[in-house]
C-alpha positions, 0 to 999 in steps of 0.5 A: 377652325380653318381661319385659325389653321390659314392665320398659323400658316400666314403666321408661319410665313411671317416668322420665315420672313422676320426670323431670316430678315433679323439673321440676316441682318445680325450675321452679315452686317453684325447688325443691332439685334434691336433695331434689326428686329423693327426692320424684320417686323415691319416686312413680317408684318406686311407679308402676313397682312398679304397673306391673311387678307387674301386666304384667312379673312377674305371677303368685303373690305371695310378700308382701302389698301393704304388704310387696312394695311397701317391698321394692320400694322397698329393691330400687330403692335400689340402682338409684337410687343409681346414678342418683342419683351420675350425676343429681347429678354432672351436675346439680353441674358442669353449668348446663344440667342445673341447669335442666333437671334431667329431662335428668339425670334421663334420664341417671341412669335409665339407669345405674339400669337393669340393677340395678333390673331385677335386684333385680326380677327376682330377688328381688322377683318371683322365680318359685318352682321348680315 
């Protein structure tokens, strides 16, 4: 339960970092909400792989920084084409989330969630049997 409640915290984090980046980036350069969005993930993205190897799943490293970081990355493509797929949905039939794209953003995380926790937990920080 706690690695569960430290990821939702890193998770909470991630969508501060991805929601603000892609409101940013939509409101003051009247950016594509798309595009914007690959941005927003890769910064979320790396700010949560900061986050949960230092508090969620701390202990022995099986990779480098470089390595443990772009399989991060890898392992939360999964997550983000779930968020994606609903963030893009919304975003398309939607006006209100064409100008709120955070609000999108939110909805997404949430499909996103139980495959990126996961893909974390079982292959990236993965605890080796004793």
């Amino acid at each position: 339960m706690r690695q569960v409640a430290l990821f939702c915290i890193g998770g909470f984090l991630g969508f501060l970092i991805d929601a603000g980046l892609v409101q940013f980036l939509v409101t003051r350069f009247d950016a594509n909400p798309y595009a914007s969005r690959l941005l927003s993930f890769v910064c979320a993205a790396t700010g949560t792989w900061l986050f949960n190897r230092r508090f969620t799943f701390h202990g022995v490293r099986h990779y480098g920084h470089f390595g443990e970081w772009s399989r991060y990355l890898l392992a939360m493509s999964g997550g983000f084409a779930v968020n994606f797929t609903i963030y893009s949905t919304l975003v398309y039939h939607h006006e209100l989330m064409q100008r709120l794209p955070a609000l999108a953003v939110a909805f997404g995380s949430m499909g996103g969630f139980l495959v990126n926790f996961s893909a974390s937990r079982f292959w990236i920080f993965r605890q080796k049997k004793p």
